[in-house]
C-alpha positions in Angstrom: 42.0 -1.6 -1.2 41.6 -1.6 -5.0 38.1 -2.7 -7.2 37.1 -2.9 -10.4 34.6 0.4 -11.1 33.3 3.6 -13.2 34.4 6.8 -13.3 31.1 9.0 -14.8 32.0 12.6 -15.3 28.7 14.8 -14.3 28.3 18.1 -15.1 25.7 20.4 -14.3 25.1 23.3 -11.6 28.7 25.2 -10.6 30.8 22.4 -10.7 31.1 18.9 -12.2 31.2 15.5 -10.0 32.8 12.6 -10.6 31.1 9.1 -9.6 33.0 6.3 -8.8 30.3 3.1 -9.5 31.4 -0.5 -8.1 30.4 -3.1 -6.0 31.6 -4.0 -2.3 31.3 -7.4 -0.6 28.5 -6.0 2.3 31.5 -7.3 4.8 34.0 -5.0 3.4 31.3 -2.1 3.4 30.5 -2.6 6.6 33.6 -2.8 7.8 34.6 0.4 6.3 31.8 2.7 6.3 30.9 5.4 8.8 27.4 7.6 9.7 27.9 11.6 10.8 24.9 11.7 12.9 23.6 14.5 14.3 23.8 14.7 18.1 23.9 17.5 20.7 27.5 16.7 20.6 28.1 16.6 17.0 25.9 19.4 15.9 27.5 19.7 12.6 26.4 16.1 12.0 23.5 15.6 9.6 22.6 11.4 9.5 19.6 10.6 11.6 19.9 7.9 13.9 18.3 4.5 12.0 14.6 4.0 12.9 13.9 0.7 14.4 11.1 0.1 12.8 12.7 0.1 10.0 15.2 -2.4 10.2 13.8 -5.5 11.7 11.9 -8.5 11.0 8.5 -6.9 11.1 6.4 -5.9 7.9 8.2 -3.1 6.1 11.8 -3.9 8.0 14.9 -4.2 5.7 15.9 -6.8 7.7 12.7 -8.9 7.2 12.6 -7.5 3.3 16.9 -8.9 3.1 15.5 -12.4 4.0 12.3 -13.1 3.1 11.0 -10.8 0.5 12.5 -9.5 -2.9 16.4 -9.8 -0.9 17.4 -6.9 -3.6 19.3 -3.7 -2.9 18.7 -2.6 -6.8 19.6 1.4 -6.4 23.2 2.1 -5.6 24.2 2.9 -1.5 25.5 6.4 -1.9 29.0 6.9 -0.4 31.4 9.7 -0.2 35.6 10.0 0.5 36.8 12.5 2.1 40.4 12.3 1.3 42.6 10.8 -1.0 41.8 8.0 -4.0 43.5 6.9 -7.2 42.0 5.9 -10.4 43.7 4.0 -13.1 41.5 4.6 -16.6 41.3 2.1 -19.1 40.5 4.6 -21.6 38.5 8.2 -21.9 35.3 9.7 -21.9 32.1 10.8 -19.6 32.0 6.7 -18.6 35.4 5.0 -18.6 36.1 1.6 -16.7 39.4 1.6 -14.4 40.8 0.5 -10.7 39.8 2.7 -7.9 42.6 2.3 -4.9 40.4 3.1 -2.0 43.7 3.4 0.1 42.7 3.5 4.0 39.5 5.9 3.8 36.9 5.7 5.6 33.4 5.2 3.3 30.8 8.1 4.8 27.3 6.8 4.0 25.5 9.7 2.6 21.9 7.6 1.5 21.4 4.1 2.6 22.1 3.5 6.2 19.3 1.3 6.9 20.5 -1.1 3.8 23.8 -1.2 5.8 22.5 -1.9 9.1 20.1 -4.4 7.3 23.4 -6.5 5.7 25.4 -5.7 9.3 22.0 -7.7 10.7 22.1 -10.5 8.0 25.4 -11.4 8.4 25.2 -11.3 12.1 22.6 -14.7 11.2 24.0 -16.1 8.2 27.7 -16.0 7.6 27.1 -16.2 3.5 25.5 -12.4 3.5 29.0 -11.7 4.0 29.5 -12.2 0.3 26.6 -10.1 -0.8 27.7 -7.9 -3.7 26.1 -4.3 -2.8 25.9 -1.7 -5.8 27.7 1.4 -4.5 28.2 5.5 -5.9 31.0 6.5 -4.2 31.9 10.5 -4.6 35.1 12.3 -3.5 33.9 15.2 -1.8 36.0 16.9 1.2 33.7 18.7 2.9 31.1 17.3 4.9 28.7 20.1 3.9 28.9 18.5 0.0 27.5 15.4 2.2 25.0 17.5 4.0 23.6 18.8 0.9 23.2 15.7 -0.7 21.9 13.9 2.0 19.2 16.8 2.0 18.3 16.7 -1.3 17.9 12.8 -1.6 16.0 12.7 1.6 14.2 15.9 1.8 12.9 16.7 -1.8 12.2 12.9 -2.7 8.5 12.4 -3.2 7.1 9.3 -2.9 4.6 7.9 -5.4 1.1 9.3 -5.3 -1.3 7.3 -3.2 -3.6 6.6 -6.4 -0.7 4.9 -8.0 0.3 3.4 -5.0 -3.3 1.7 -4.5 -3.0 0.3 -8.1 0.3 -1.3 -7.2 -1.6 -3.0 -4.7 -3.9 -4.0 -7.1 -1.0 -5.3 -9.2 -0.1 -7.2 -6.6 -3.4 -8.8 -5.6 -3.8 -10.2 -8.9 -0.6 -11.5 -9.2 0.0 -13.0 -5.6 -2.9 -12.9 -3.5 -4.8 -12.1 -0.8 -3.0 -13.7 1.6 1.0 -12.9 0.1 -0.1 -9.2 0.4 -1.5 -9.5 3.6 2.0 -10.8 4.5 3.7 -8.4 2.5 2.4 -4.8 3.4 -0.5 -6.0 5.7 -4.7 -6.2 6.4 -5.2 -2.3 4.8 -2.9 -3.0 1.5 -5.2 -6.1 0.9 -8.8 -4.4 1.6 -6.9 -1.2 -0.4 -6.5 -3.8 -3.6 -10.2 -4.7 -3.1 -11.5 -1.3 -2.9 -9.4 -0.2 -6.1 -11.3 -3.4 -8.1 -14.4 -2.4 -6.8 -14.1 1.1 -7.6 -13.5 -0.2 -11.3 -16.3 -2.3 -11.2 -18.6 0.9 -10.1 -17.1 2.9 -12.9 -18.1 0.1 -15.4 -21.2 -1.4 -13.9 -24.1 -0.2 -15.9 -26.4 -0.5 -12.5 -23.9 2.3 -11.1 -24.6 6.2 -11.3 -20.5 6.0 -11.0 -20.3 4.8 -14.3 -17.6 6.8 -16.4 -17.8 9.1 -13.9 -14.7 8.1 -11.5 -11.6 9.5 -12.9 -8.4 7.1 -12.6 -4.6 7.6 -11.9 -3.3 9.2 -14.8 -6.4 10.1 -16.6 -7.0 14.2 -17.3 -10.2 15.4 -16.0 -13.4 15.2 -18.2 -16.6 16.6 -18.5 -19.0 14.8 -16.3 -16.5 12.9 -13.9 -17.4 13.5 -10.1 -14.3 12.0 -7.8 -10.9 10.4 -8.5 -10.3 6.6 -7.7 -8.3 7.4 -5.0 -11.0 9.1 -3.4 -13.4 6.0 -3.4 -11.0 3.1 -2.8 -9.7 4.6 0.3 -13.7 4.6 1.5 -14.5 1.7 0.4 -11.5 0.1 2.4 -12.8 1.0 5.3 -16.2 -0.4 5.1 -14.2 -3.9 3.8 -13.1 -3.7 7.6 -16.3 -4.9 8.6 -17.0 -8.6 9.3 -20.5 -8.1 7.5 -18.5 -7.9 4.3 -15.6 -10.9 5.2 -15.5 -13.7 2.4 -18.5 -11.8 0.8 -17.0 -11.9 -3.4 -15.6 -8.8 -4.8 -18.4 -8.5 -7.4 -21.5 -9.1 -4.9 -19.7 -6.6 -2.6 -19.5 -4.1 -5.7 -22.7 -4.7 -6.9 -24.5 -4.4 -3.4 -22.9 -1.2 -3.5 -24.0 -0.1 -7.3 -27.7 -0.5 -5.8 -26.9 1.5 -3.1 -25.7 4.3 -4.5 -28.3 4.3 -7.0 -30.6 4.5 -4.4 -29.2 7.3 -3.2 -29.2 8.9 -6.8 -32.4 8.7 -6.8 -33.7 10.2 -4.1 -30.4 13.0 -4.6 -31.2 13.0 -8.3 -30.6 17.0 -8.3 -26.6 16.6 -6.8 -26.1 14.1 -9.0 -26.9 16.4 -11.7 -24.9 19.2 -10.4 -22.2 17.3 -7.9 -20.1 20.6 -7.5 -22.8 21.9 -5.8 -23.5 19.0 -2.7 -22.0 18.2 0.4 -22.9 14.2 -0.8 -20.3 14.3 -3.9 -17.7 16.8 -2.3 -14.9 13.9 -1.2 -16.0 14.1 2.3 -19.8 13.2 1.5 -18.4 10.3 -0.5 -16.7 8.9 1.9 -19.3 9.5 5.2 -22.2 8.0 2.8 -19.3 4.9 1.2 -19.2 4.4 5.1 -22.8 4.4 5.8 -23.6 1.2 3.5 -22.0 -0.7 6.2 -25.4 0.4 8.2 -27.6 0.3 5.6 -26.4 -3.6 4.3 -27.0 -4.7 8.0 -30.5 -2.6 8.3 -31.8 -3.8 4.7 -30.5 -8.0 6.0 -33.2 -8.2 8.8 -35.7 -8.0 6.1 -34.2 -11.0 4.0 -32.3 -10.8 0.7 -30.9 -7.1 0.0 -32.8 -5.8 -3.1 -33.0 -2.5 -4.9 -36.4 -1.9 -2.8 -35.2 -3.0 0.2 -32.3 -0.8 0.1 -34.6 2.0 -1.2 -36.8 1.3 1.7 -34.3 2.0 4.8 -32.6 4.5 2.6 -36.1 6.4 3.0 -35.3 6.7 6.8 -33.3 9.7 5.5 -36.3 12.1 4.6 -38.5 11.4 7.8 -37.9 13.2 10.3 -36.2 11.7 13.8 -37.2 14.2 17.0 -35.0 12.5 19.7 -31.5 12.6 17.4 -28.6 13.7 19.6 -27.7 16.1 17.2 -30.1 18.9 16.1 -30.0 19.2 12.5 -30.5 15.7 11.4 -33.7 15.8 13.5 -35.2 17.3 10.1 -35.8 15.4 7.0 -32.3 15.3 4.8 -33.1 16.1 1.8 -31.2 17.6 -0.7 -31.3 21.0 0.1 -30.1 20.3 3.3 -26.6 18.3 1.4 -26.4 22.0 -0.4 -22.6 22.7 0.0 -22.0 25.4 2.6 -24.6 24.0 4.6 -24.8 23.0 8.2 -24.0 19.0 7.1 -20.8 20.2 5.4 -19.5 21.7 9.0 -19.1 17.8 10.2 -16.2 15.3 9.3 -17.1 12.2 7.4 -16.8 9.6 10.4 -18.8 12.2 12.1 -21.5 12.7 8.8 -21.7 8.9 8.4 -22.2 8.2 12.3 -25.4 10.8 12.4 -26.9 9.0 9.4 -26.6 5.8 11.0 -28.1 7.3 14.0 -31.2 8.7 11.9 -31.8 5.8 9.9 -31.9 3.6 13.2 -34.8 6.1 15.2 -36.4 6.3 11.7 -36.9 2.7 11.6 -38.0 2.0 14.7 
């Protein structure tokens, strides 16, 4: 089998590779390539088997991704020879263009299975995937252990994209598509992950909001003054979104229900506020248990009628009286912001656990 490809000449390390860069129609790649999985009886194997869940039709499944989504393979399936192939230059240099005569050999996939059992899948439904031009790097490398150790370091030292950047992709993508493509796209958490990432930008620029200029975003150095890192408050926020308090309710009333609230809470905490390093309520896990606990507080504050600054600062008060029957000794006493010191016995809980007790305490306190 002969095709039109690449030779690029690579140097680096001990010795120099030489990358053979084509396209093969996905039925002739198929048809040729090969997986050494690992198994108790091929120990010297180093493929893992393909996950499931990542090859079908549901959410995040190449399969699903082939035929309904983007359909693009853009990065090249990663291939290797073990024995013999000719190449026919058109001319010379690190990049020349020439015929590659594949001969008989078999194609090992060294990074991309699940792109090849995606096309095996599409073509198994609709004959015309047969045709689909797949980018391939095909290497001529004899021993499998040249395979091993790029499989290893494709697979194993690849980092994925931070989860700050990540959330402002789904941002991106909530802007540009919608609520309801996202939701389809990377499901219920990517689209209340988009909300919380424009809410935490309008807290950062909402002059109601002690977070103002103080929530350091993806890519930003840190600067005198900031407190927490986007990331930190979107993922919170997220979570309360979950509740059905908060469905339909506009991303800007949401946000600015929550300005109030935590300007409340600056008020009464005026002294962490001041020094944040120094508080249990500013360290990440505070954030999130009292982000978590304006799911209470929003309920609380609606049995009195609209949700103001005073009614807000009026539950919010629960906080500093004390509540004898609490299931849990130290939140019997008043909270105040000595007891938010970090170090201190509030510190020693999670913040599902920190934001439950509050709930608890501001419930016996108003009653």
């Amino acid at each position: 089998m002969e095709i039109d490809a690449f030779r690029v000449t690579q140097r680096g390390g001990a010795e120099g590779f030489e990358i053979y860069v084509s396209t093969l129609r996905a039925v002739d790649l198929v048809g040729r390539c090969s997986f050494d999985r690992w198994s108790p009886e091929n120990p010297l194997g180093y493929q893992r088997l393909p996950a499931a869940n990542r090859l079908g039709d549901k959410r995040g499944g190449a399969l699903r991704y082939l035929l309904r989504e983007i359909g693009c393979f853009p990065t090249s399936i990663l291939l290797n020879i073990r024995g013999e192939i000719g190449f026919k230059p058109e001319g010379e240099g690190w990049c020349t263009r020439g015929r590659l005569d594949l001969g008989e050999e078999r194609l090992w996939v060294i990074d991309g299975q699940h792109r090849v059992e995606a096309l095996r899948l599409a073509m198994e439904r609709n004959a015309d995937f047969e045709d689909y031009p797949v980018i391939v790097s095909i290497l001529r490398k004899p021993a499998k252990f040249d395979e091993l150790m790029l499989f290893y370091v494709v697979n194993r030292r690849q980092k994925g994209i931070s989860t700050d950047l990540a959330n402002r992709h789904l941002q991106r993508m909530l802007w540009e598509r919608g609520s309801g493509w996202l939701y389809d796209f990377e499901g219920p958490r990517a689209v209340r992950i988009g909300l919380g990432s424009e809410v935490v930008d309008e807290l950062n620029s909402n002059p109601e909001s002690p977070w103002r200029g103080r929530i350091r975003r993806v890519g930003e150095g840190e600067t005198p003054g900031q407190i927490t890192s986007d990331r930190v408050l979107a993922s919170a926020v997220a979570e309360v979104l979950r509740e059905k308090a908060f469905v339909g309710v506009p991303v800007r009333d949401f946000a600015s229900g929550l300005a109030l609230y935590w300007r409340e809470l600056s008020r009464i905490y005026s002294e962490a506020f001041d020094e944040p390093a120094g508080y249990t309520l500013l360290s990440p896990t505070g954030i999130r248990a009292f982000t978590l606990l304006f799911a209470a507080v929003y309920k609380q504050s609606m049995e009195g009628g609209p949700v103001t600054s005073e009614v807000l600062a009026a539950v919010l008060g629960g906080l500093l009286k004390k509540t004898k029957t609490h299931s849990e000794t130290v939140f019997r006493q008043p909270i105040e912001v000595g007891v938010l010191a970090s170090g201190g016995k509030l510190s020693e809980f999670s913040a599902t656990e920190l934001s439950r007790h509050l709930a608890e305490k501001l419930k016996l306190a108003s009653g």
